[in-house]
Steps between C-alpha positions, in 0.01 A plus 500: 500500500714737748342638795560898516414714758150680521747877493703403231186381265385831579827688453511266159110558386523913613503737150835596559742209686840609559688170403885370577723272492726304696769311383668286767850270456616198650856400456592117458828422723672155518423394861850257582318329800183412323711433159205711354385827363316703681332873487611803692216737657348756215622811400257730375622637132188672430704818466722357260205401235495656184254287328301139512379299195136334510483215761406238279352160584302197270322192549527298206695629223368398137535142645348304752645494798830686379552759769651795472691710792457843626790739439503894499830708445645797743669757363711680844722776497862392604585846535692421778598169364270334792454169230832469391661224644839565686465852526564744813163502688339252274214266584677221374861393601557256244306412127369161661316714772295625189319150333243360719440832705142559523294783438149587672272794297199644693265686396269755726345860519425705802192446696392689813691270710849598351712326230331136389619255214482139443771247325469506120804267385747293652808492228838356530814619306556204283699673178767710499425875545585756238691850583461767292807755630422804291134462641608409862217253473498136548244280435338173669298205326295392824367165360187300750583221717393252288740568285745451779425125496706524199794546722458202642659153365174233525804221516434577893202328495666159459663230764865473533652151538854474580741245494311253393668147507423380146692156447811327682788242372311467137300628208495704243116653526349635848189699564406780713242344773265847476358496131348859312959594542517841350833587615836284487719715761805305563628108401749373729706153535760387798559261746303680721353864528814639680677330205316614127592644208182728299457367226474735170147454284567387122855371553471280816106396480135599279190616684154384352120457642506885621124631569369166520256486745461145505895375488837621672773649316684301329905534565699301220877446555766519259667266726350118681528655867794259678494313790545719848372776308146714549319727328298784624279749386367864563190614354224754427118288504158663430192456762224271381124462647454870578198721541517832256517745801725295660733644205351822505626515885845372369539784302326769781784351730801513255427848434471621827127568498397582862117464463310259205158486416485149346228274402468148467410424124218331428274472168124525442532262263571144672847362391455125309823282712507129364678258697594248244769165507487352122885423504789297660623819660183625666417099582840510716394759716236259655532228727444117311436215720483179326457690141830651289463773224534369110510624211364834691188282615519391845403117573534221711824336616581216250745312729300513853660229641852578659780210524558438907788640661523225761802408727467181583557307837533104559270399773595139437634200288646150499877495485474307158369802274582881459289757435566766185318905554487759302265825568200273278577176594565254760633124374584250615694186372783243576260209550250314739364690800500309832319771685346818336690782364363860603611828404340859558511885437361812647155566269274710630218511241177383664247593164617523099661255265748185532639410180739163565668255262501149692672190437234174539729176384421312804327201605135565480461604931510834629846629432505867497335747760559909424384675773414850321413687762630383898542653777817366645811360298400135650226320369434299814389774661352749215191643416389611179435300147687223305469383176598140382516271188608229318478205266216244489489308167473772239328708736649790709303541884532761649404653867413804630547538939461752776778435752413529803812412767619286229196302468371472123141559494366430154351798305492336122645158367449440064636290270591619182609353156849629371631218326723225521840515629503845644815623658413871559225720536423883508211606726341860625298515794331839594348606813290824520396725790174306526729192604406332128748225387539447122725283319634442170744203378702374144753224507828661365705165411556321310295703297263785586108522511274808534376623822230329713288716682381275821291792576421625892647260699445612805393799747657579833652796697601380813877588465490843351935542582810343365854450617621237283488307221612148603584199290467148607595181266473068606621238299666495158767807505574711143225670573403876614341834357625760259436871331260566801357814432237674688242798481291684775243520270279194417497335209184456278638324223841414365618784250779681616287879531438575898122430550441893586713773596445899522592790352502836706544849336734747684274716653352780316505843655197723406724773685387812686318629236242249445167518397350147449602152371358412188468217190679177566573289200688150463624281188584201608446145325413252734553130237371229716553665839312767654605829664381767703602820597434727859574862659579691843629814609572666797513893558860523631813277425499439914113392466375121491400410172113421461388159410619378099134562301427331185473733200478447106500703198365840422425492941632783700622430868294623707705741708617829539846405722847585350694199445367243327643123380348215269558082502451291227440150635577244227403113544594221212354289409433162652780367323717774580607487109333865438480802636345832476702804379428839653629723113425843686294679731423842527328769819392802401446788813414863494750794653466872504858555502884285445766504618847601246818354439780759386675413202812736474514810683880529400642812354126634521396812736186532763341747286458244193429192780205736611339562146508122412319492842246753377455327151455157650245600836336808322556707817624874512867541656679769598502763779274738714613851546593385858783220375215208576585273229221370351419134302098568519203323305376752249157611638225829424435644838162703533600845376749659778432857349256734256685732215267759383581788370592686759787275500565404152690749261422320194477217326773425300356222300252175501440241312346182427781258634522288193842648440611312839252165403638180504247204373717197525719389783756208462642402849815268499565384879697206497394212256157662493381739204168633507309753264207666525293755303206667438391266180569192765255663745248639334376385162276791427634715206689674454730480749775678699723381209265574183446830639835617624746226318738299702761615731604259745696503839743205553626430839760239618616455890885556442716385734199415773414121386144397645460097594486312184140346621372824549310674201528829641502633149126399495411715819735810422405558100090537648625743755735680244191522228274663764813757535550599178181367225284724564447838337547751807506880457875674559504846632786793549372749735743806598367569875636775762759363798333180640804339715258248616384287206768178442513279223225249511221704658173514396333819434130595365560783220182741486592723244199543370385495103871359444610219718258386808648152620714258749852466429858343578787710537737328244748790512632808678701828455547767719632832362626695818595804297166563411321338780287244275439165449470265201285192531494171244140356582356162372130428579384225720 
């Protein structure tokens, strides 16, 4: 509600006021050093006023949330020919000068203190005036700011990307890099950007993927791009991840709105957001260590061991033999060794898995010595561990050493039964953090057995570092190693699945906006492994995360910080031959409010951005009689001011309201549809619907798109239901001048025997030729 003065609500409330008008003008002129409009000081054209329509202004039309704008129409004598543009000693120099100009109507009376009035309207010539010559009368459609906003292309609220370098030398298909492209501006192709030729849309390439908020734009050539040739691209991209006032300032700011009154939207009714990864798609945005996404399931690695990269290095040899590397192998060959042959290669990997294919056709001594993990490239002066083998009868011994200086010091020595005439053998030793040794053996040729598990063999951690991986070999030559392949991670069996590995969700962001986290559910099949699955968060991205805490289904984590990340830890089985499978997993959390993604503002105008704003928050928009612009949360103040009947004229008309009752809702926000209705609620009979039939309100977001995890249909169609399913009495009072009351005020009616109760101001119109006002009322 206005403020007046104490003189003029005397002047206004006296038996006889003596009213006015004043009608004030404010030319728009093209300002070349600001490249904008702009608005001369007023001239006063009271004088020139012949007559003034009702000032008309309305809440909700017949539908929810469709607004309609204030307008009023002047009618001026142009006697003179003051409004005719071009004319000797008119206001206006040129027709242009006309649209836009602004118009300010007062209203006031005299009070003991002199001449007093207060703004009424704030209008802007938007249509073309008519002159009627014979007349010498011209007349003005003054339509509300908001209906200025239609003025106003919404394609400004967009990014502009230019020149973007799409492709060089080749290809046929390219791709913007920003995805939700509304807007292909300009396709060009040269040697370089001082160099291009546009290209023309249709004949030289096709444009697909437009408004896709989760892909670039596609740019198809008619043509393979050729080599020394690039491609480059201008274009038009929507914002994503934005609050609602954040747009509603957009528009304030486009349409040169000097003061807003804007809220940030929020909903009584909590807003249902799912974080949820059941496909290959959403599975990529995590980070996999040791597991891989299949078949939309996400599972351990099934090939854990990795073939060596080694470069290999001869330490020593006789002159008699030569030594044959590859990245996997080291061998050796060209007969009898006089002294021992020694080769080695940088290896750093202290803990994990060695996987090694060894030659054992020797005489039945100690032939072969693989030191796995060393510390220098000489084993004469190395410390770390070496394995050995070899042949004794049908039997295969094997050793197990810590090295220290080069000295063997015995940690294990077996003997185990392969069969006769062996001439090569696989074998996987393992060493975990704890400083366990395991090994597992089966003879390869001539023919090959299963896998013998020898079990622990051993536990030490003295040397916890690696350098090398050195190679030492006596006697009998065509021997050596082969399809070494290694792991960090140790080995619990002999399957080819890593023996655990993690799976970490991107993190989730509850956003700005959040209330609390809620249900956490998991499907997962674990086979013969077992799995687990933890939780932190942290309050800011910049924050240290809290400590991982174990959670299963149906829990909630139990915080209230913002960002917020999950693990699945997966282990095989001992044999690593099965692992769990993590099929989905889902986090529910509570908001009050979301953040928006515009679709396609293209070819569409503020005005129509505004009301899809409107429809999908519920708030009011529009303007004060000041020029605040105003994106506000519908509320029902305590009354602001009393009508009697010392104020009201008459009433034109009440009634019930069911005229204006809606009993269903259907909200469609996004990939969420929700209904609700009296018969859902309530199951007493007869209902809202028995008694009154059905009529339904249907509401869809347009082109403001709401996070596909977010169910803010669920939250808005409660709020919308409160709004408008409920019988509520409708009033049309005929009062005397009130300049103060605005739409949206509450005011306590105590017109007694007829109409004695609080209600909304849903509408206004002031008739200044006969000093009244006309109020649309809807009880609270």
């Amino acid at each position: 509600m206005k403020q007046i003065s104490s003189s003029l609500t005397q002047a206004l409330n006296s038996q006889t006021p003596k009213y006015y008008k004043k009608i004030l003008l404010y030319k728009r002129v093209w300002n070349s050093a600001t490249s904008e409009y702009e608005f001369e000081p007023p001239i006063d054209i009271s004088k020139h006023l012949i007559e003034i329509s009702p000032i008309k202004w309305k809440l909700d039309t017949e539908a929810y949330s469709t607004w309609s704008c204030a307008n009023t129409s002047l009618v001026l004598n142009n006697l003179d020919k003051k409004f005719t543009p071009g004319a000797q000693n008119s206001y206006f120099a040129e027709e242009e000068n006309f649209f836009g100009s602004k118009v300010e109507v007062f209203g006031g009376a005299n009070t003991s203190e002199g001449k007093e009035d207060i703004l009424i309207f704030r209008g802007f010539i938007l249509n073309t005036p008519q002159e009627y010559p014979e007349d010498k009368t011209i007349s003005l459609t003054l339509k509300g700011e908001l209906e200025k906003l239609s003025s106003f292309s919404a394609e400004q609220i967009s990014n502009l990307t230019k020149n973007e370098l799409l492709g060089q030398n080749e290809g046929q298909e390219f791709y913007t890099i920003n995805s939700g492209v509304g807007v292909i501006l300009e396709v060009k192709q040269g040697s370089s950007l001082a160099n291009t030729q546009t290209l023309q849309p249709s004949l030289d390439y096709q444009v697909s993927s437009l408004n896709n908020l989760n892909q670039g734009a596609k740019i198809k050539l008619k043509n393979t791009l050729a080599e020394g040739q690039s491609l480059w691209c201008s274009y038009i991209y929507w914002w994503q991840n934005k609050p609602l006032s954040w747009l509603a300032g957009q528009i304030a700011q486009i349409s040169n709105s000097q003061n807003t009154d804007i809220d940030d939207v929020s909903f009584d009714h909590a807003i249902i957001n799912t974080f949820e990864q059941p496909t290959f798609t959403t599975f990529e945005e995590g980070t996999l260590e040791n597991v891989e996404i299949s078949s939309n399931t996400v599972q351990l690695k099934n090939n854990f061991l990795k073939d060596a990269e080694f470069a290999w290095t001869i330490l020593e040899k006789p002159s008699n033999v030569s030594f044959t590397f590859t990245p996997t192998s080291a061998w050796l060959s060209s007969g009898l060794l006089s002294s021992p042959a020694t080769a080695y290669t940088p290896s750093a990997q202290a803990y994990g898995t060695w996987q090694i294919d060894a030659s054992c056709n020797w005489s039945e001594t100690e032939n072969q010595l693989n030191f796995f993990i060393s510390s220098t490239n000489n084993y004469r002066n190395t410390n770390g561990y070496c394995l050995t083998h070899f042949k004794y009868g049908n039997n295969m011994v094997f050793g197990l050493y810590k090295v220290n200086n080069g000295t063997l010091v015995g940690l294990h020595a077996a003997s185990y039964s392969l069969g006769s005439n062996i001439t090569k053998i696989k074998y996987r030793l393992s060493r975990d953090e704890n400083g366990n040794f395991y090994l597992w053996l089966k003879a390869l040729e001539p023919s090959a057995s299963s896998w013998h598990y020898l079990g622990l063999v051993a536990t030490d951690n003295t040397y916890t570092q690696s350098s090398y991986l050195v190679l030492k070999m006596v006697n009998n030559g065509y021997q050596g190693i082969e399809n070494v392949s290694l792991s960090p991670q140790a080995a619990t069996g002999t399957g080819n699945l890593a023996p655990k590995g993690t799976y970490l969700s991107p993190v989730i962001d509850g956003g700005e906006y959040l209330i609390n986290w809620d249900v956490f559910n998991i499907n997962q099949t674990l086979n013969l492994g077992s799995a687990k699955t933890f939780w932190r968060a942290k309050d800011t991205l910049e924050d240290s995360w809290t400590e991982w805490a174990e959670i299963t289904s149906s829990q909630t984590p139990a915080t209230q910080k913002r960002y917020l990340q999950l693990k699945w830890s997966a282990t095989s089985n001992a044999e690593q031959t099965s692992s769990p499978v993590l099929n989905n997993w889902s986090l529910v959390y509570y908001t009050n409010s979301v953040n928006i993604a515009l679709v396609n503002t293209y070819q569409k105008n503020c005005l129509e951005i505004m009301q899809d704003l409107a429809l999908l928050s519920g708030f009011i928009i529009g303007y004060k009689t000041d020029g605040t612009f105003l994106f506000k949360k519908r509320t029902y103040p305590e009354p602001s001011l009393t009508l009697t009947k010392g104020e009201i004229i008459n009433i034109e008309y009440q009634n019930s309201g069911i005229d204006k009752l809606f009993n269903r809702v259907c909200v469609n926000f996004g990939t969420y549809q929700e209904v609700k209705d009296n018969s859902l609620e309530n199951l007493t009979r007869p209902n809202l619907i028995d008694k009154y039939g059905l009529k339904e309100l249907k509401i869809s977001a347009g082109t403001l798109l709401p996070p596909e995890n977010a169910n803010l249909a669920l939250a808005a169609v409660s709020a919308i239901y409160e709004q408008v399913c409920q019988v509520k009495k409708r009033a049309v009072i005929n009062t005397k001048f009130l300049p103060q009351i605005e739409l949206g005020d509450t005011l306590l009616i105590d017109y007694a025997n007829y109409l004695e109760t609080e209600m909304s101001v849903e509408g206004l119109e002031f008739d200044l030729e006969n000093w009244t006002l006309r109020l649309d009322l809807k009880e609270i």
